[in-house]
C-alpha positions in Angstrom: 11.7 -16.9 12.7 11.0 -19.6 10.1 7.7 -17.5 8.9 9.5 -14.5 9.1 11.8 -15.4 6.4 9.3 -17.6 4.2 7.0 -14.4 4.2 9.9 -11.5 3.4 11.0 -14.1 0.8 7.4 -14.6 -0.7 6.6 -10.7 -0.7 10.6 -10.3 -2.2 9.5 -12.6 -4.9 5.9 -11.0 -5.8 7.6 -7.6 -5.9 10.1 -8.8 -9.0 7.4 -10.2 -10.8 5.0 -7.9 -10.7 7.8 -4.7 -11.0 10.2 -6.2 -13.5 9.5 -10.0 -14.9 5.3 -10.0 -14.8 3.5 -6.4 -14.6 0.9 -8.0 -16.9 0.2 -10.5 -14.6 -0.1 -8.0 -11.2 -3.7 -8.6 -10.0 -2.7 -12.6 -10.5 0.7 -12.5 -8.8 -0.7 -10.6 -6.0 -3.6 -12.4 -5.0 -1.6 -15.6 -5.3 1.2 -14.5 -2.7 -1.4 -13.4 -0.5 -2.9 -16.6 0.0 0.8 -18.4 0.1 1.3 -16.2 3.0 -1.9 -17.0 4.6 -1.5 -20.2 4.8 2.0 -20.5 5.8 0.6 -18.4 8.8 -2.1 -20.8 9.7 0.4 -23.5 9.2 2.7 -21.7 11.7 -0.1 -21.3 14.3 -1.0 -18.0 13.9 -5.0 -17.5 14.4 -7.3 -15.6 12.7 -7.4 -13.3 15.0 -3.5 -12.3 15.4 -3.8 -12.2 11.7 -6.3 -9.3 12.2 -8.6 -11.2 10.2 -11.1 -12.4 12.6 -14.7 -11.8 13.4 -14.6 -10.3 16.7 -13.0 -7.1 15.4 -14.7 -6.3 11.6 -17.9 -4.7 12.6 -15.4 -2.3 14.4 -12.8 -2.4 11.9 -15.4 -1.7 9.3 -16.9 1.1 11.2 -13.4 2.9 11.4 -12.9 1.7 7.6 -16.0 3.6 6.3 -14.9 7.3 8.5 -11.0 6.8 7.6 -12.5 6.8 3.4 -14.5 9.6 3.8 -12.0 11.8 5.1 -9.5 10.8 1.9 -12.0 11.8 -0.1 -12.9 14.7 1.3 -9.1 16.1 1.5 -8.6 14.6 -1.8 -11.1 16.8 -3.0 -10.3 19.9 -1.6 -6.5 19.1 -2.7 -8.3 18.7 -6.3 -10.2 22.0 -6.3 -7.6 24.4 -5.2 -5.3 25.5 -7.4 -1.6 25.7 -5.7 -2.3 22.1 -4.3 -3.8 20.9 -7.8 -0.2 19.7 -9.4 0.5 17.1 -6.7 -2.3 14.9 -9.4 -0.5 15.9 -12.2 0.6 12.3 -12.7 1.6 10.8 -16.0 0.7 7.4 -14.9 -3.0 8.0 -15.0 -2.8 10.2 -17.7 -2.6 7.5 -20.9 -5.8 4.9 -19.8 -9.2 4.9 -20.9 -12.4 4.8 -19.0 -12.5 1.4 -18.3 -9.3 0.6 -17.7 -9.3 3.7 -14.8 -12.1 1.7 -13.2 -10.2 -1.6 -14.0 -7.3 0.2 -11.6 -9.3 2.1 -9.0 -12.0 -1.2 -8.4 -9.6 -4.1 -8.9 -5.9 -3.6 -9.6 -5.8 -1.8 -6.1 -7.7 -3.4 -3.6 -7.1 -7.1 -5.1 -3.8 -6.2 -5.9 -1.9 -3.6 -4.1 -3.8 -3.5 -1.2 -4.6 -7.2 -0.4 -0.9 -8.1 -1.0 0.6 -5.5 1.3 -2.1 -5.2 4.3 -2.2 -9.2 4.3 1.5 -8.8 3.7 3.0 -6.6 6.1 -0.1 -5.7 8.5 -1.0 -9.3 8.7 1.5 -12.0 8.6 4.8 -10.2 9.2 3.2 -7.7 12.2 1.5 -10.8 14.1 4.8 -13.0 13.6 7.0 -10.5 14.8 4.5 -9.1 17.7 4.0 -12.9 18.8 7.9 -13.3 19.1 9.0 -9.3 20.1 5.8 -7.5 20.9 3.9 -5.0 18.8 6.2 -2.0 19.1 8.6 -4.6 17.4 6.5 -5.4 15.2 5.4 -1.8 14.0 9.0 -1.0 13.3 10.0 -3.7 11.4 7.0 -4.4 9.4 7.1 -0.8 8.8 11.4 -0.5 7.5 10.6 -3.3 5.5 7.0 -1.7 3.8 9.1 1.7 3.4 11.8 -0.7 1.1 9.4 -2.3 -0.8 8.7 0.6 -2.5 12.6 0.7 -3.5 11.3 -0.3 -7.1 7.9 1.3 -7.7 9.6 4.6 -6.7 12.5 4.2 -9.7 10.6 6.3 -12.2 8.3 8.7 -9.9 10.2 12.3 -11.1 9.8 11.0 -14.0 6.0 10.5 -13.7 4.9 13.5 -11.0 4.8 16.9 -11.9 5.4 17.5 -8.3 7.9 15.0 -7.6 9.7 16.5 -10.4 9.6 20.1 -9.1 10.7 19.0 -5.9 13.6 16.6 -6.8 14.2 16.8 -10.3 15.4 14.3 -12.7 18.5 13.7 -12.8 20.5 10.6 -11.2 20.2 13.1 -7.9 16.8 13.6 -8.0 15.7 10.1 -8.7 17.6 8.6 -5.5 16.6 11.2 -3.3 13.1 10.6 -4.5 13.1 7.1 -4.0 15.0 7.7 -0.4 12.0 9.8 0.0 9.4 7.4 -1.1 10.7 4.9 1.1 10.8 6.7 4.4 7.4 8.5 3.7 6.5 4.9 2.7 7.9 3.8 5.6 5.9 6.6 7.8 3.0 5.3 6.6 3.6 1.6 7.5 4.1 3.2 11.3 0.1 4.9 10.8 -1.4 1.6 9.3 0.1 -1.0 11.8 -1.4 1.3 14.7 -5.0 1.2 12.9 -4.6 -2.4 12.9 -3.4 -2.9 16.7 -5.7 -0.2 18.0 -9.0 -1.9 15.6 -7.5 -5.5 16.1 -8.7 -5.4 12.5 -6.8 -5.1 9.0 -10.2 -3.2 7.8 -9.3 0.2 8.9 -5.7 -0.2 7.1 -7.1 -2.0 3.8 -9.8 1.0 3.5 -7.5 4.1 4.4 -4.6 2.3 2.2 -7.2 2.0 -0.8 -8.7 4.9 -0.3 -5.5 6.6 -0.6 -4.8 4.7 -4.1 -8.1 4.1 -5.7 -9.1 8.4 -5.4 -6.1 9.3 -6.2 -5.8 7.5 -9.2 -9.2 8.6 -10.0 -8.5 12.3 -9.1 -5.1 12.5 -11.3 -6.6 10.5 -14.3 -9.0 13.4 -13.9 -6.5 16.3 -13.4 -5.0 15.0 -16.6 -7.9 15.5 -18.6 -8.2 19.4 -17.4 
């Protein structure tokens, strides 16, 4: 129980910075918190292993990493090419940055940043502290209710930002808390598909590739829907 509330507390903590007190510093904040987790795990007693780091499990985590990118891509693609699907990348977000700072974002900011934070994060430490003291449908739901909320503060400004969110919610007071309601539990949804890659792999490789897959294209995809 100890972990439990060391890790919520160091995740809470990253999230401010790097939403409100220290954007600048994301990539930094990030890969700092995932190592304080790591090693208040080991400390704890966790293994390698429950962590879903270990070796017995990459070449098969890897395997089912590689198949689970692919198929982003390839719906990502044909999301991109048709035209009634095409607004959902209509994001203002990736609309502003050059170049280099897209690759900065899609190579980097995501799988150093959002990705190594919240798979070591919630995947990790939280699902094997919970699953050793409840079991791992305990640990799928809470890891999960507590991913969707994460995204409380990323979510603030999405209608604002998504041509689709917009349609869909709008932007008034309304529209932004049923957005972020709705980015939460989807959020949330997602949490539920992740842990289950991670307890059916014993691996956090299938997770870390589908969750940066899902970022990293689709970044790329609206930075290029915004330039026509």
């Amino acid at each position: 129980m100890r972990l439990l509330l060391l890790a919520v507390s160091v995740l809470a903590a990253a999230s401010t910075l790097t939403t409100v007190l220290a954007p600048d510093w994301y990539v930094t904040v990030c890969v700092t918190a995932t190592a304080l987790l790591l090693t208040l795990a080991r400390r704890s007693g966790l293994s390698w292993d429950e962590l879903g780091l270990g070796r017995a499990s990459a070449r098969r985590g890897l395997r089912w990493g590689l198949v689970l990118a692919g198929a982003v891509l390839v719906v990502y693609l044909l999301g991109w090419a048709l035209p009634f699907t095409r607004e959902a990348f209509e994001d203002e977000r990736a609309a502003g940055p050059s170049a280099g700072e897209l690759v900065y974002r899609a190579l980097v900011r995501v799988p150093f940043g959002t990705v190594l934070l919240e798979e070591v994060g919630f995947r990790g430490v939280l699902w094997a502290a919970i699953a050793r003291l409840r079991g791992p449908v305990w640990a799928t739901a809470l890891s999960s209710a507590l991913f969707g909320f994460w995204h409380v503060l990323p979510s603030r400004g999405l209608t604002r930002a998504n041509a689709a969110a917009e349609a869909v919610f709008g932007t008034g007071t309304a529209g932004v808390t049923l957005s972020v309601a709705a980015a939460v539990v989807t959020t949330g949804l997602a949490g539920v598909l992740f842990c289950e890659l991670r307890r059916r792999s014993g691996s956090l490789i299938p997770s870390m590739a589908l969750h940066c897959a899902l970022n990293s294209f689709g970044y790329a995809l609206a930075w290029a829907a915004a330039r026509g």
